[in-house]
C-alpha positions in Angstrom: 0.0 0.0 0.0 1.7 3.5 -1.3 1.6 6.3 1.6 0.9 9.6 0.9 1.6 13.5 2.6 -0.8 15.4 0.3 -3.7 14.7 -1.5 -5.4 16.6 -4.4 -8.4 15.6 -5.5 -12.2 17.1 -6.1 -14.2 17.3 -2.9 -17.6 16.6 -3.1 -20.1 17.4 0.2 -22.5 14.5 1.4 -25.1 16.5 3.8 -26.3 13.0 6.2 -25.3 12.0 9.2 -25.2 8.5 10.7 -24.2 7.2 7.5 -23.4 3.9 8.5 -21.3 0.4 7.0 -24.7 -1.1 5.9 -25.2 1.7 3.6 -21.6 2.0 2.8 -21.6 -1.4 1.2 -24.8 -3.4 1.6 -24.3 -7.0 2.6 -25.8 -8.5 -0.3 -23.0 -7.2 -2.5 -20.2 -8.6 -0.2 -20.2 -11.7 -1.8 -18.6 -10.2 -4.7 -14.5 -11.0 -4.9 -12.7 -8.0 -3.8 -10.6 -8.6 -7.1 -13.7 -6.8 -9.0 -13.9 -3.9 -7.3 -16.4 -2.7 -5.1 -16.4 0.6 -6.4 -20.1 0.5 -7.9 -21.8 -1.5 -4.8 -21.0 1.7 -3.1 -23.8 3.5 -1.0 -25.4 1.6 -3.4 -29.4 2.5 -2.4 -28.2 5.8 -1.8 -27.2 6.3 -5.3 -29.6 3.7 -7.7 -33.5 3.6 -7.4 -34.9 0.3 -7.2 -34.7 -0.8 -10.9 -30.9 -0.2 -11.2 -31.2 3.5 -12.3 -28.9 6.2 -11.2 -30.6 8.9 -8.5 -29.3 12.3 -10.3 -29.7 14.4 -7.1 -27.2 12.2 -5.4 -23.9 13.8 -5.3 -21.4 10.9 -6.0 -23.7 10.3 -9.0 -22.9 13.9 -10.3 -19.1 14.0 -10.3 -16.4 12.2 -11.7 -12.9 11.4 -9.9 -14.0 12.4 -6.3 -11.8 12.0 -3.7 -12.4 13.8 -1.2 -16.3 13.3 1.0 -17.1 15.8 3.5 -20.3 14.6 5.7 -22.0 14.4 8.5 -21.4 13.1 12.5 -21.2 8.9 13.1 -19.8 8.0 9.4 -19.1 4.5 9.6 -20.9 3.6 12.5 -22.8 0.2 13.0 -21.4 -3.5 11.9 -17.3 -3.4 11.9 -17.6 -4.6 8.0 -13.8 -3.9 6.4 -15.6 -3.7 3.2 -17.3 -0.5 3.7 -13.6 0.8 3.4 -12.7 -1.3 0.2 -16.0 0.4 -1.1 -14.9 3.7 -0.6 -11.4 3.2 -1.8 -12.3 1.3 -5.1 -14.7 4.4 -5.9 -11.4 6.3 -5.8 -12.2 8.1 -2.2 -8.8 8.7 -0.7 -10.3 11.0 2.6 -13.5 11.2 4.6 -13.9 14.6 6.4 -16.8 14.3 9.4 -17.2 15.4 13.0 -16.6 11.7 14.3 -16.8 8.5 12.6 -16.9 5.1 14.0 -14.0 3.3 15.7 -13.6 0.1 13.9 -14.2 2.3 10.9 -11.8 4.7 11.0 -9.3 2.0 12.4 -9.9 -0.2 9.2 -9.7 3.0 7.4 -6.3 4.3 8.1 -5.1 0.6 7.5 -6.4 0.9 3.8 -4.8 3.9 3.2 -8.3 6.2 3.7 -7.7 9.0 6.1 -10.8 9.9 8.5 -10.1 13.6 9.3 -11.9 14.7 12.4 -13.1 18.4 12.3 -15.4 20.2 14.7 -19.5 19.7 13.5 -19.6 23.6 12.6 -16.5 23.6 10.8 -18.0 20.3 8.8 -21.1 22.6 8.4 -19.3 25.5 6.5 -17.7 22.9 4.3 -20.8 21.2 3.6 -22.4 25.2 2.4 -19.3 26.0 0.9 -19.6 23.1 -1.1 -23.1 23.3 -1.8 -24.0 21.2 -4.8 -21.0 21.3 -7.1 -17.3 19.8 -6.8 -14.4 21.8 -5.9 -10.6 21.0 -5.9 -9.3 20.9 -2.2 -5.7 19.9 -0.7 -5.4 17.9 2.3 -1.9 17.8 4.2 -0.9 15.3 7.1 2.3 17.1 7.7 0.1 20.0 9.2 -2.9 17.9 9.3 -5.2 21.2 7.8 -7.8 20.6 5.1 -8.0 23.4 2.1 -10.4 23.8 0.0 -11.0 27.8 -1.9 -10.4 30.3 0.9 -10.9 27.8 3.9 -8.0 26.6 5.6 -9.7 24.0 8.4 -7.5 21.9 10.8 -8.2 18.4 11.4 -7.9 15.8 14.7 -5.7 12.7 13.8 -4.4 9.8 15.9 -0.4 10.5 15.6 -0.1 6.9 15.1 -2.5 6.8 12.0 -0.4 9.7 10.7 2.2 7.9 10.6 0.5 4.9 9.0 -0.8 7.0 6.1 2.1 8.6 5.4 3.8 5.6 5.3 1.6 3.2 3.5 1.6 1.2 6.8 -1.4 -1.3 8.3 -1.1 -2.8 12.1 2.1 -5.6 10.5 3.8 -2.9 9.6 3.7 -0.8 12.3 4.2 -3.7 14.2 7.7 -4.4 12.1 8.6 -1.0 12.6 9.9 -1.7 15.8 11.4 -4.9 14.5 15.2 -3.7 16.5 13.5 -2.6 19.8 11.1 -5.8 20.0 14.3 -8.1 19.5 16.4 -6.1 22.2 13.3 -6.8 24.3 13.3 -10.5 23.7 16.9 -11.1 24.4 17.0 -8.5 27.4 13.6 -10.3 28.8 15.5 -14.0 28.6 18.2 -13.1 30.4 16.7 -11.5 33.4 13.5 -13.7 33.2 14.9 -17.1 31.7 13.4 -19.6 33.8 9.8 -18.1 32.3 11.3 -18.9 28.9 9.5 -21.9 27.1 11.1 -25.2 25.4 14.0 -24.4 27.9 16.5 -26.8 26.9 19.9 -28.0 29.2 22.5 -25.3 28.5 20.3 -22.8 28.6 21.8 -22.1 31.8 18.2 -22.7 33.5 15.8 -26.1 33.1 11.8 -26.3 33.3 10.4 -29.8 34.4 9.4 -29.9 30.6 13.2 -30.1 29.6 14.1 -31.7 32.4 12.0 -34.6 30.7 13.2 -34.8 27.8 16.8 -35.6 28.9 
């Protein structure tokens, strides 16, 4: 997964709150092979009437190449679906701007590259009417973690450890293998001191468990 500092892209506003993974992606298109994209299934019976046709008020239905949504409080809430994400990212949405979003959510976000940027409701609000009903370029930077779009220069809330995923194209393994040198350190520091707790203890260890005792 490529990291990124600074997005460009078309921002597009999305005035409903509680949006949630069910109407992200509904279930019945999750049986589709991620290898096809769920780019289309997304908000799906937000965006098609019943017999398939496009709804033209819808704002994702009006623009091309958005990637940039700014909405309302709770995006992402309800089941902890990871496809929501894959929905939004295969539609070519790179950033979600709301007032909070759900926790598993925003966590399976930030491992798919997606940033959830935080902002205060009323500062969400003046995007949303700034907005209105048309697309407009806007600039998002996680070295200053600041949303611009026109005039408006907004600053957004970020977990400094999901910064420093995004930016580095990271999910949990990575981070995890970041600290490859410290956690081996650790390990070897934690066996001397602690050796008897060590397991598979073996003779010339310089310590025995009844376990290896055994086997001799």
């Amino acid at each position: 997964m490529a990291g990124w500092t600074r997005l460009q892209g078309q921002a597009v506003a999305l005035p409903v709150e509680n949006i949630d993974t069910d109407q992200l992606i509904p279930a019945r298109f999750m049986a589709t092979p991620r290898s096809q994209g769920y780019g289309r299934s997304l908000l799906h019976d937000m965006r098609f009437d019943a017999d398939g046709t496009p709804i033209a008020a819808m704002p994702l239905n009006r623009h091309a190449d958005v990637a940039i949504l700014v909405t309302r409080r709770n995006f992402g809430g309800g089941s902890s679906r990871e496809a929501a994400v894959y929905a939004l990212a295969d539609f070519g949405i790179r950033a979600v701007v709301a007032p909070s979003f759900g926790d598993i959510f925003a966590a399976n976000a930030v491992n798919n590259g997606l940033l959830p940027a935080r902002v205060h409701e009323r500062e969400a609000e003046a995007l949303i009417a700034q907005l209105g009903e048309a697309a407009q370029p806007a600039t998002i930077d996680l070295a200053t973690c600041e949303i611009a779009v026109g005039p408006a220069r907004i600053a957004f809330t970020l977990d400094p450890v999901w910064r420093t995923k995004l930016i580095n194209g990271w999910d949990d393994i990575d981070l995890t293998a970041s600290h490859g040198d410290a956690i081996a350190s650790f390990r070897a520091a934690r066996r001397r001191q602690a050796g008897w707790t060590w397991p598979g203890a073996w003779p010339g260890d310089g310590f025995e468990t009844g376990a290896s005792k055994r086997r001799r």
